[in-house]
TORSEZA-16835 format. One line per field, with one value per residue (C-alpha): residue number from 1; y negated, x, z; residue in three letters. Coordinates in steps of 0.5 Angstrom, whole numbers, always signed. Example, Ala and Ser with C-alpha at 12.3 -4.5 7.8 and 13.67 -1.06 7.14 Angstrom:
<nupas>
i = (1, 2) .
py = (+9, +2) .
px = (+25, +27) .
pz = (+16, +14) .
aa = (ALA, SER) .
</nupas>
This chain:
<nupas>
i = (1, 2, 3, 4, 5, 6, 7, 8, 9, 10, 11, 12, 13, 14, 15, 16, 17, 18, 19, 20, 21, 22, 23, 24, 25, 26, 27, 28, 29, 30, 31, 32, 33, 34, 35, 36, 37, 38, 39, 40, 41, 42, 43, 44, 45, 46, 47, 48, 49, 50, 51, 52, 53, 54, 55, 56, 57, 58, 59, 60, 61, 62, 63, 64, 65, 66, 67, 68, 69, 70, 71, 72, 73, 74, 75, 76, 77, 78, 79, 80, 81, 82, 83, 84, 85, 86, 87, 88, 89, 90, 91, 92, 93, 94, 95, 96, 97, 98, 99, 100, 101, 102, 103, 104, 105, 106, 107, 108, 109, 110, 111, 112, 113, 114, 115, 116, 117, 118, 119, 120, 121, 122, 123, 124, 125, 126, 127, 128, 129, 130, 131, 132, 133, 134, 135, 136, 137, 138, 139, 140, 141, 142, 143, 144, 145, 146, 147, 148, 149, 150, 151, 152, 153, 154, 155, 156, 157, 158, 159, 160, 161, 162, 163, 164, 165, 166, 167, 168, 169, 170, 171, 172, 173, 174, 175, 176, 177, 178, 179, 180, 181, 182, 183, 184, 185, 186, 187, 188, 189, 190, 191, 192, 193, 194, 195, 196, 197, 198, 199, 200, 201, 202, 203, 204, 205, 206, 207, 208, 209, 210, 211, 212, 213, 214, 215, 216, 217, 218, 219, 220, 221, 222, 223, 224, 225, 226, 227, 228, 229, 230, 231, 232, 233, 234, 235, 236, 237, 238, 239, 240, 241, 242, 243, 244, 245, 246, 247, 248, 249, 250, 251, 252, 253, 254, 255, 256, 257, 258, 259, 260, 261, 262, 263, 264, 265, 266, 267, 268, 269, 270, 271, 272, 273, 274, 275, 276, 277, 278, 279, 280, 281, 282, 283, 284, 285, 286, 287, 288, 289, 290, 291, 292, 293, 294, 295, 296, 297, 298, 299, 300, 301, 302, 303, 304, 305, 306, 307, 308, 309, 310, 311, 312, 313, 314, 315, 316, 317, 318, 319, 320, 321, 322, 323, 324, 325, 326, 327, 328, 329, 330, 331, 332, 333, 334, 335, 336, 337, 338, 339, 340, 341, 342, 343, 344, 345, 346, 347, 348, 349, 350, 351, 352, 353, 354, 355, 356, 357, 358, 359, 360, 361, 362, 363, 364, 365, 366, 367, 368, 369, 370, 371, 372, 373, 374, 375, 376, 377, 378, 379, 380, 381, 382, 383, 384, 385, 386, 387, 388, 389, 390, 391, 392, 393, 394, 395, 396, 397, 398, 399, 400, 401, 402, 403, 404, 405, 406, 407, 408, 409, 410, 411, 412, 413, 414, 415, 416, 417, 418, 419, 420, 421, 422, 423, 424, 425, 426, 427, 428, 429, 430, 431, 432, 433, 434, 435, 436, 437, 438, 439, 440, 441, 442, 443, 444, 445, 446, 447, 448, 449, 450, 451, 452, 453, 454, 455, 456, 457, 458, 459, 460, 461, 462, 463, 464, 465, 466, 467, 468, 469, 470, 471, 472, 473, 474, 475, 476, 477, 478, 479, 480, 481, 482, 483, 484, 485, 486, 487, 488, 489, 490, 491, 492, 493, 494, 495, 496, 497, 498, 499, 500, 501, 502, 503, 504, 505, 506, 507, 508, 509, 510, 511, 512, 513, 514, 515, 516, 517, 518, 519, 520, 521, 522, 523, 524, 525, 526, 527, 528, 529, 530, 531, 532, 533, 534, 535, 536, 537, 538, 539, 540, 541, 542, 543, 544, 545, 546, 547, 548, 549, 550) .
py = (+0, -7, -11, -19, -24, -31, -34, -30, -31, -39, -38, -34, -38, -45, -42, -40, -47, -50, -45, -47, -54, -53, -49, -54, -59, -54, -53, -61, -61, -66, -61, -58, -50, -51, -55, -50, -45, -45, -46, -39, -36, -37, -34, -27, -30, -29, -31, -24, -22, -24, -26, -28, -21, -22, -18, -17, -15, -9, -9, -3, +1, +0, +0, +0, +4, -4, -6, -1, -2, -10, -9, -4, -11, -15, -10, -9, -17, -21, -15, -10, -5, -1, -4, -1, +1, -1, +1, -3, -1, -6, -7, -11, -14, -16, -19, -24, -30, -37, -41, -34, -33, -37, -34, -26, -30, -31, -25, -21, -26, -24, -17, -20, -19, -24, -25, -29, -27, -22, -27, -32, -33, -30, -25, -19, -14, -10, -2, +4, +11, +12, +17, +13, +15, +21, +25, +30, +28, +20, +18, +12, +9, +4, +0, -3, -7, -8, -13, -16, -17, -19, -25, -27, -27, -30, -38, -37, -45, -43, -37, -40, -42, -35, -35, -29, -24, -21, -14, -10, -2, +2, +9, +12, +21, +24, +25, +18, +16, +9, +9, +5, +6, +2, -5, -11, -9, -3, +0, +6, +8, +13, +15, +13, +15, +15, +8, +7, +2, +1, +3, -3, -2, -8, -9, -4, -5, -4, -7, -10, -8, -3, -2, +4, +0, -1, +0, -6, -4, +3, +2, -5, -6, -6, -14, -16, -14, -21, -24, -20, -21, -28, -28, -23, -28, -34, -32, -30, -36, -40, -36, -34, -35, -41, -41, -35, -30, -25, -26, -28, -23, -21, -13, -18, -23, -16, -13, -20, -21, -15, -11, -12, -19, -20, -16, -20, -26, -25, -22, -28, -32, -28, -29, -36, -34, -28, -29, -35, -36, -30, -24, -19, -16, -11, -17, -19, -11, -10, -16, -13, -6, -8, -10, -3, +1, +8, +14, +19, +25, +31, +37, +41, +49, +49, +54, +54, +59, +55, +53, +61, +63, +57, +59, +65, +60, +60, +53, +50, +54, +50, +44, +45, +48, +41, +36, +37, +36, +38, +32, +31, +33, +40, +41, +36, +35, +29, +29, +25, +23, +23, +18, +22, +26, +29, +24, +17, +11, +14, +9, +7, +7, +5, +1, +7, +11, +5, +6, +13, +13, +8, +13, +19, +16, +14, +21, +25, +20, +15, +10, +10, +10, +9, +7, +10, +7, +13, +10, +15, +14, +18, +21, +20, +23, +29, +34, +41, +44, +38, +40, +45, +40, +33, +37, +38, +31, +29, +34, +31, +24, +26, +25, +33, +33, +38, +35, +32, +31, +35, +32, +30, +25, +20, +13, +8, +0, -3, -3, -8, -6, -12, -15, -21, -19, -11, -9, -2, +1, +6, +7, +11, +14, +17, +19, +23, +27, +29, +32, +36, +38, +39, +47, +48, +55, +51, +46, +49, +54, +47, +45, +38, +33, +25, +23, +15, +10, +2, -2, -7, -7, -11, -3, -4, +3, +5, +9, +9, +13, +18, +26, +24, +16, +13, +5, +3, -1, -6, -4, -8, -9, -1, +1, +7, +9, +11, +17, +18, +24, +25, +20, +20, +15, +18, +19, +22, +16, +16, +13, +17, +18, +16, +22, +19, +14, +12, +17, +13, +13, +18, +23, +22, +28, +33, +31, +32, +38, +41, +38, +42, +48, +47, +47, +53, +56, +54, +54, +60, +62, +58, +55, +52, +46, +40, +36, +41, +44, +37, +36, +43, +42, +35, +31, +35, +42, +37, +33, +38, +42, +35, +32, +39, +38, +30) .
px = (+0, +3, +2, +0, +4, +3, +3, -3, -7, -7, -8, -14, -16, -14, -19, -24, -25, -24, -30, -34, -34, -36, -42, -44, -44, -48, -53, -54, -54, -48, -45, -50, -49, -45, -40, -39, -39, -31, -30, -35, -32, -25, -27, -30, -37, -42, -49, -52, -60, -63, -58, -50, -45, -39, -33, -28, -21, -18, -11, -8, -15, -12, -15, -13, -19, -20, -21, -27, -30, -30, -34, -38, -39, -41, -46, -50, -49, -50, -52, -58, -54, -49, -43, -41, -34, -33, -28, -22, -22, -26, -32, -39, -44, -50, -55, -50, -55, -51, -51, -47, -43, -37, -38, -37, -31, -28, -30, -27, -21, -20, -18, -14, -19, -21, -25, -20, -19, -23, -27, -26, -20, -14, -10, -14, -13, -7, -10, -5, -5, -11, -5, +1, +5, +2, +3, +9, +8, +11, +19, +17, +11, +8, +5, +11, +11, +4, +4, +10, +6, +0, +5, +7, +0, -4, -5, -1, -1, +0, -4, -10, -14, -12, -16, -20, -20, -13, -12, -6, -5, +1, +3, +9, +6, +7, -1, -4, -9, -10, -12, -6, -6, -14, -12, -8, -1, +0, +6, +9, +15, +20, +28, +33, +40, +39, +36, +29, +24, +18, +15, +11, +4, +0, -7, -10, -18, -25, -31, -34, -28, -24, -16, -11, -5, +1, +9, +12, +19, +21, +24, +24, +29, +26, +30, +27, +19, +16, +21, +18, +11, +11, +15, +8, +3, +6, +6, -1, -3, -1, -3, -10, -17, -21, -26, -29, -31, -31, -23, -21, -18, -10, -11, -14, -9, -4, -8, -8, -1, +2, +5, +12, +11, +8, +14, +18, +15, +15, +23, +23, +21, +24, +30, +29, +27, +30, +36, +32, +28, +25, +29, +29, +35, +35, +33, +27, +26, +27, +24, +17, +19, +20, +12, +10, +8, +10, +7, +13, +10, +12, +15, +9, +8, +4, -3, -3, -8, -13, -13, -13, -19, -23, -22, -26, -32, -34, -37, -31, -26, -31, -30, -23, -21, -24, -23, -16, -9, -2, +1, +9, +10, +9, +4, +0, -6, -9, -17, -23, -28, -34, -39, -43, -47, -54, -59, -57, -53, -45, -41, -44, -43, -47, -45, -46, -41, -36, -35, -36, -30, -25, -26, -24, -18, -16, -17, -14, -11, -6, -11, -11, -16, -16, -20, -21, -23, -28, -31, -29, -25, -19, -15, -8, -5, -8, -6, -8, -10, -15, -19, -23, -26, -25, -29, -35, -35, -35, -41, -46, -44, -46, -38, -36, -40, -36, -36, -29, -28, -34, -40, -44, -38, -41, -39, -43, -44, -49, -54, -60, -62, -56, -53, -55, -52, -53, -58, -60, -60, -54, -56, -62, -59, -53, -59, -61, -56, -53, -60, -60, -53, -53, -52, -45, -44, -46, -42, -36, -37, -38, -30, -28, -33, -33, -38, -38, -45, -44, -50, -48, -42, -38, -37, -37, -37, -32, -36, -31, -27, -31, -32, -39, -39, -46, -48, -54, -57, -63, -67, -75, -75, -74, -68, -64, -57, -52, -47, -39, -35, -28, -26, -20, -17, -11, -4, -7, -11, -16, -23, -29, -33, -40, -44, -50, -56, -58, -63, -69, -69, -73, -69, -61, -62, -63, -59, -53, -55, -56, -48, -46, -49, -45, -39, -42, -43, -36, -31, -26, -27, -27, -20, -21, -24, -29, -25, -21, -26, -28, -21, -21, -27, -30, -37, -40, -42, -45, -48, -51, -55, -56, -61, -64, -70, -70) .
pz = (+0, -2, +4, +4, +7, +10, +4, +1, +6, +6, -1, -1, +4, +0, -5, -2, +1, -6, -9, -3, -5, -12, -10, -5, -11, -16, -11, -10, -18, -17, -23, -29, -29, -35, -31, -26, -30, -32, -24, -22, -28, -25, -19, -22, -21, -27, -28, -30, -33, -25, -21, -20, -20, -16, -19, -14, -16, -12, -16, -20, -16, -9, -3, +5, +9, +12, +5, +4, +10, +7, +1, +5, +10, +3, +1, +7, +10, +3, -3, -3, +0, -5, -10, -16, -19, -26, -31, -29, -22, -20, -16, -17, -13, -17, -12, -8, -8, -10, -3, +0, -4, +0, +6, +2, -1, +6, +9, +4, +3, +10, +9, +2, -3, -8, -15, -18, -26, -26, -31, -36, -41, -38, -36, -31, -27, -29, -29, -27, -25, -19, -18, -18, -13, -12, -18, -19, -27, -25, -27, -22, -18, -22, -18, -16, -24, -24, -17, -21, -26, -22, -18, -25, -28, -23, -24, -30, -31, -39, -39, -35, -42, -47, -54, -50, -44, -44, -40, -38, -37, -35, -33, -32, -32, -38, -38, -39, -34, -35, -42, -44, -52, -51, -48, -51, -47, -45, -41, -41, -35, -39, -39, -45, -44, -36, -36, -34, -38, -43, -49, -51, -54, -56, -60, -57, -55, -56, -57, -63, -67, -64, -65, -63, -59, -64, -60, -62, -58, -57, -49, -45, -40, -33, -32, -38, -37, -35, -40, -45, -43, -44, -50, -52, -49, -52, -59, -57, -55, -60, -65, -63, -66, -62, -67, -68, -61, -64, -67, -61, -59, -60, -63, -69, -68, -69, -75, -79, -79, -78, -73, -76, -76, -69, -67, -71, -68, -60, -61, -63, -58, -53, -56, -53, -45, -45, -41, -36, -30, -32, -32, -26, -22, -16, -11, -14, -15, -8, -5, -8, -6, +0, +0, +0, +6, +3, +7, +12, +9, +14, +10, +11, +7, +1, +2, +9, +11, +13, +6, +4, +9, +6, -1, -1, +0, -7, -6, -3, -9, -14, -10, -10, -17, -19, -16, -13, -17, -14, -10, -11, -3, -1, +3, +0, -5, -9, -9, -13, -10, -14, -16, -20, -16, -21, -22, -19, -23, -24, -20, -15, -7, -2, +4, +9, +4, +4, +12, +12, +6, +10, +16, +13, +9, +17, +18, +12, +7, +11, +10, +3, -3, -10, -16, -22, -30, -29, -24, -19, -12, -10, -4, -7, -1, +4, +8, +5, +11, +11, +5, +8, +14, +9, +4, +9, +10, +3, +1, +7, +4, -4, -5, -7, -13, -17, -23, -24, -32, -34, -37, -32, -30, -34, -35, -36, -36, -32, -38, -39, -32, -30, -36, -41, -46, -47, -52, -48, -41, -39, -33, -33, -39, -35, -30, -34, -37, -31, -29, -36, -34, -27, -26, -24, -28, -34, -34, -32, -38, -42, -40, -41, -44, -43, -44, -44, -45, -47, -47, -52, -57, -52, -50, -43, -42, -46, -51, -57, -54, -50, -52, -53, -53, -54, -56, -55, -60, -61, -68, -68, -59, -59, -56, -60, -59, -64, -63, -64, -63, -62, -58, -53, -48, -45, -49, -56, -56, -62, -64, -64, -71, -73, -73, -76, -75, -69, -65, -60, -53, -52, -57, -54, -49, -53, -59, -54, -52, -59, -59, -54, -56, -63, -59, -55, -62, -65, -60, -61, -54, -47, -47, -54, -51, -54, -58, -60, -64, -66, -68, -72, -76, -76, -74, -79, -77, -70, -75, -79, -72, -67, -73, -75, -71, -73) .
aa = (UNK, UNK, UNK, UNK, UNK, UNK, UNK, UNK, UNK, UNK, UNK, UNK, UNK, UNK, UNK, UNK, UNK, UNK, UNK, UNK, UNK, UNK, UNK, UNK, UNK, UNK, UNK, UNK, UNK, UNK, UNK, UNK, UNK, UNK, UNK, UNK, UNK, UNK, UNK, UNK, UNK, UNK, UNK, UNK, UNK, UNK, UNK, UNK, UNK, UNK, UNK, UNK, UNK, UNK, UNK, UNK, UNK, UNK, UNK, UNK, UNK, UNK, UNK, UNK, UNK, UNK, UNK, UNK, UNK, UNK, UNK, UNK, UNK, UNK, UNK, UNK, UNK, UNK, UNK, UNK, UNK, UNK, UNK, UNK, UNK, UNK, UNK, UNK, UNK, UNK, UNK, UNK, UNK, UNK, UNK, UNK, UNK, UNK, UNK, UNK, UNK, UNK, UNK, UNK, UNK, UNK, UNK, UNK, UNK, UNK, UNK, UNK, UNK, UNK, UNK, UNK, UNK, UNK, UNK, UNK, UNK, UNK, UNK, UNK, UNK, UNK, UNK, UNK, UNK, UNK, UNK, UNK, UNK, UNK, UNK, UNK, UNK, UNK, UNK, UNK, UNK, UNK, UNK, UNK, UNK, UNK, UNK, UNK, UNK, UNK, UNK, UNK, UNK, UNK, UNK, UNK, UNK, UNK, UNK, UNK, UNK, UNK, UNK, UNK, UNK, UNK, UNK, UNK, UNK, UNK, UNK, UNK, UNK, UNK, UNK, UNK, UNK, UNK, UNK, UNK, UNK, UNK, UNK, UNK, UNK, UNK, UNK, UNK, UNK, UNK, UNK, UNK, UNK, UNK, UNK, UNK, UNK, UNK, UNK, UNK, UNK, UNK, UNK, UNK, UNK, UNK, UNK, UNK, UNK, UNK, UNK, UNK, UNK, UNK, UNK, UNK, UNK, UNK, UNK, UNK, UNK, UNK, UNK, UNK, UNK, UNK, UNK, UNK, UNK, UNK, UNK, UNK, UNK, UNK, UNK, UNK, UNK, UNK, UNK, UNK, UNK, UNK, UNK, UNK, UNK, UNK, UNK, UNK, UNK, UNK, UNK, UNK, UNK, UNK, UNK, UNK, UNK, UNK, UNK, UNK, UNK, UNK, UNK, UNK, UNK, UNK, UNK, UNK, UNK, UNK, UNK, UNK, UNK, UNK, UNK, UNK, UNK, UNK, UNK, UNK, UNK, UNK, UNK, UNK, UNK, UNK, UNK, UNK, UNK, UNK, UNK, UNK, UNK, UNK, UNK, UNK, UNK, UNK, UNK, UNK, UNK, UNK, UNK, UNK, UNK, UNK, UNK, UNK, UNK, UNK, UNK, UNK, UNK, UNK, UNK, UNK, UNK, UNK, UNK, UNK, UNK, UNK, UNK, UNK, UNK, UNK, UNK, UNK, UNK, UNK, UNK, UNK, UNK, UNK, UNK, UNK, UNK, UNK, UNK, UNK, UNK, UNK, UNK, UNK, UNK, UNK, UNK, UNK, UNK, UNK, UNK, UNK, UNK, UNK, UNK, UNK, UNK, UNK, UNK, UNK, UNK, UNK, UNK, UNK, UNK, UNK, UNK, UNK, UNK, UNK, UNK, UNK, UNK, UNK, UNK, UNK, UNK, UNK, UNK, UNK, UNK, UNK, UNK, UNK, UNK, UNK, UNK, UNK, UNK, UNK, UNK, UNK, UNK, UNK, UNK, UNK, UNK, UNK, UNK, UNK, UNK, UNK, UNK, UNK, UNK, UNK, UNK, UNK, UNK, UNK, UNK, UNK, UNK, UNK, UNK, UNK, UNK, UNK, UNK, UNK, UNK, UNK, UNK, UNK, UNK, UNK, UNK, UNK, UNK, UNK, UNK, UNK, UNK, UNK, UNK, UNK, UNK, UNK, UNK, UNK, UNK, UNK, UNK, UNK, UNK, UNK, UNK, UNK, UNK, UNK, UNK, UNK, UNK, UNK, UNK, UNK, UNK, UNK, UNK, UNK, UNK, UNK, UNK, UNK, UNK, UNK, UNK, UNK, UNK, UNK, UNK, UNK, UNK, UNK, UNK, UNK, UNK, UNK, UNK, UNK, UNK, UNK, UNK, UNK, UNK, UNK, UNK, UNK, UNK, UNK, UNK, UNK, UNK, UNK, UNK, UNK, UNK, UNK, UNK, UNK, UNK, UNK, UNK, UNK, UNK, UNK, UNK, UNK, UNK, UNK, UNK, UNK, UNK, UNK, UNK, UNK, UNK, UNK, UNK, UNK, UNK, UNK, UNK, UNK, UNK, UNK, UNK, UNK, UNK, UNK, UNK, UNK, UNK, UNK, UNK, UNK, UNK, UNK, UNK, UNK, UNK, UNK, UNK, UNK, UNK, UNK, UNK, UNK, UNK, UNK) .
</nupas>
């Protein structure tokens, strides 16, 4: 965990006291809503379809258990109860009424969270592994480059105003959990020739016109990460379209001139930096590291025999072989919790949870949590003789739903139920699936299947890159939902294929269930999974079958 000094706390405070003036000046209408837009939007702060959302930033998805208990705070005092964990490791709360949202700023201020830049035109969140730290599979915990990046990027005074929103991502696992290839810039930790640095992936992105990131440079040295990354947002700054929303963003920007000529552009421009105020060395590294609170992992035997007892239990071995992953200290293990339990909107928490989730971090987890882009939580670090009991706690609290990764792990966007944007609702949609798909047998036979819904084009829900995405869209006040198969986020990114015309509200269920039994079909046998046979034989078979009834 990164510990916050004296100086974020009297920031976050300052802030606070400078947002609440401007909503006192908007409620005595001394400023209109468009001119308190900029100043909301600054804070995380949207005007949605019925109210005000307030987006809440949890840093590359980690929370202390006292973090936890301050959103569960926020939800019970100042929302209707719940919030919802979206696919930036953040957190919504949708129901905040204007004249509070200062004092739910203060509270959750005073356990170092904030809104700031979760919105508007610059540089958000950065994402990672919700298993950083934790996993075998890393070179390096890369959290520490990513609170490099958020000190850098945070009131950035030339990156305030971007062209458009600008998002980040990195990862250092072999297995790409932080879905890098899909954001502006993405990040990946590896090793040449004994040194440590980055690939850089730029363009990447979805909504109205989606793009596989393209690498500009092969490695980046670590001393030269924010250097180069300046020299990136410069070019993109200055060069970016103001004129037109839908062109604003930087993969547009990459694919109109080029990558060549993009790179040569920020090689450029950093030639110029490179060597400046910029530059990493090992105090700065150090002083960053130093910041971290890393747990003392006792060495403890992998399988103790509490552990082999439990597992004769079929419905712990479920929980178990789906929702916990191999920790890098012996004795330990990694586990998801899951927000998808069958029928209710995929994730949300209620407060009652939250405050449940923060003791059994205190209890099991070292007082840590994470967040997920697929909208889950994770226990970076247990104790493997505590699975058996952390697993009864969480099942009583609906948290051990064992559908990690499966199709009833849905990712959906708030929908028409909240957004003013979105053309259908995504969330009764994801209830839905969940309901038709909730045999655990059967969906563990189906394997691995995403299935991801966006409202709108804004693909919120990052439905291109989903197994299974589904777009909602508008056709004469009726919502319908066009299907893409194919789709993959992680390190063999691609886009999902139209599969035909877009099907009526009433229809989507069965039209997946007839992919599924394709694939069921199709499959060479239980280890080829779905998007292996997608990839083996093309949208035309699934096409053929799902609209065979139509």
């Amino acid at each position: 965990m990164y510990v916050h000094d004296e100086f974020d706390r009297a920031f976050l405070a300052d802030r606070v006291a400078d947002f609440r003036d401007q909503v006192a000046r908007r409620l005595s209408g001394a400023l209109t809503e468009e001119e308190f837009k900029p100043l909301r939007l600054m804070n995380g702060v949207y005007l949605q379809l019925h109210a005000y959302m307030l987006r809440i930033c949890i840093p590359y998805g980690t929370l202390s258990s006292d973090q936890m208990r301050a959103l569960g705070h926020v939800a019970r005092r100042y929302d209707r109860g719940y919030g919802h964990f979206t696919t930036r490791q953040n957190i919504q709360f949708n129901w905040i009424r204007l004249d509070e949202l200062p004092d739910a700023m203060a509270d959750l201020a005073a356990a170092g969270l904030h809104g700031i830049q979760t919105s508007g035109n610059c540089i958000r969140n950065t994402t990672t592994d919700q298993w950083a730290g934790a996993t075998p599979e890393e070179i390096e915990d890369p959290r520490l480059y990513a609170e490099i990046i958020r000190q850098w990027s945070t009131l950035h005074p030339e990156f305030t105003f971007l062209p458009r929103k600008f998002k980040i991502a990195i990862t250092a696992a072999k297995h790409d959990r932080a879905a890098i290839r899909v954001h502006d810039i993405g990040l990946r930790l590896h090793r040449r020739d004994g040194e440590t640095g980055f690939e850089v992936i730029v363009g990447g992105g979805l909504g109205r016109t989606p793009f596989i990131g393209k690498t500009i440079r092969d490695f980046l040295p670590k001393a030269d990460l924010l250097s180069y990354l300046e020299a990136i947002l410069r070019v993109y700054n200055s060069g970016g379209r103001r004129d037109n929303i839908y062109k604003a963003r930087i993969k547009i920007q990459v694919h109109e001139v080029g990558t060549e000529e993009f790179s040569r552009r920020v090689e450029a421009e950093w030639a110029e930096i490179r060597d400046g105020a910029l530059r990493l060395d090992d105090a700065a590294f150090a002083a960053i590291a130093d910041r971290f609170q890393t747990p003392d992992f006792a060495p403890l035997a992998d399988r103790p025999a509490d552990l082999t007892d439990a597992l004769a239990d079929p419905a712990f071995a479920r929980w178990h072989a789906n929702a916990v992953a191999v920790h890098k200290a012996p004795g330990h293990a990694i586990v998801t919790l899951s927000l998808k339990p069958v029928g209710k909107p995929p994730g949300d928490a209620t407060a009652d949870q939250m405050d449940a989730i923060a003791d059994l971090a205190d209890r099991f987890a070292y007082g840590e949590i994470r967040v997920a882009h697929e909208q889950n939580l994770t226990f970076p670090h247990v104790r493997q003789k505590d699975l058996p009991e952390l697993w009864r706690e969480l099942d009583a609290l609906g948290l051990a739903t064992p559908n990690v990764g499966l199709i009833s792990d849905i990712i959906a966007c708030p929908g028409l139920d909240y957004c003013a944007l979105a053309n259908t609702r995504s969330i009764p949609l994801a209830q839905r699936l969940s309901e038709r798909f909730a045999d655990p047998a059967r969906i563990a036979d189906i394997g691995r299947m995403h299935i991801n819904i966006s409202g709108c084009i804004n693909a919120c829900g990052h439905h291109h890159v989903g197994h299974i995405g589904i777009l909602g869209v508008e056709k004469k006040d009726q919502e319908f939902y066009q299907i893409t198969l194919g789709g993959k986020a992680n390190h063999k990114a691609r886009l999902g294929e139209l599969l035909g015309p877009a099907v009526g509200e009433d229809e989507v269920v069965e039209v997946v269930e007839r992919i599924v039994d394709t694939y069921l079909a199709l499959r060479a046998g239980p280890a080829e999974s779905f998007i292996a046979v997608v990839q083996r034989l093309g949208v035309e078979p699934f096409k053929e079958r799902a609209y065979a009834a139509g």
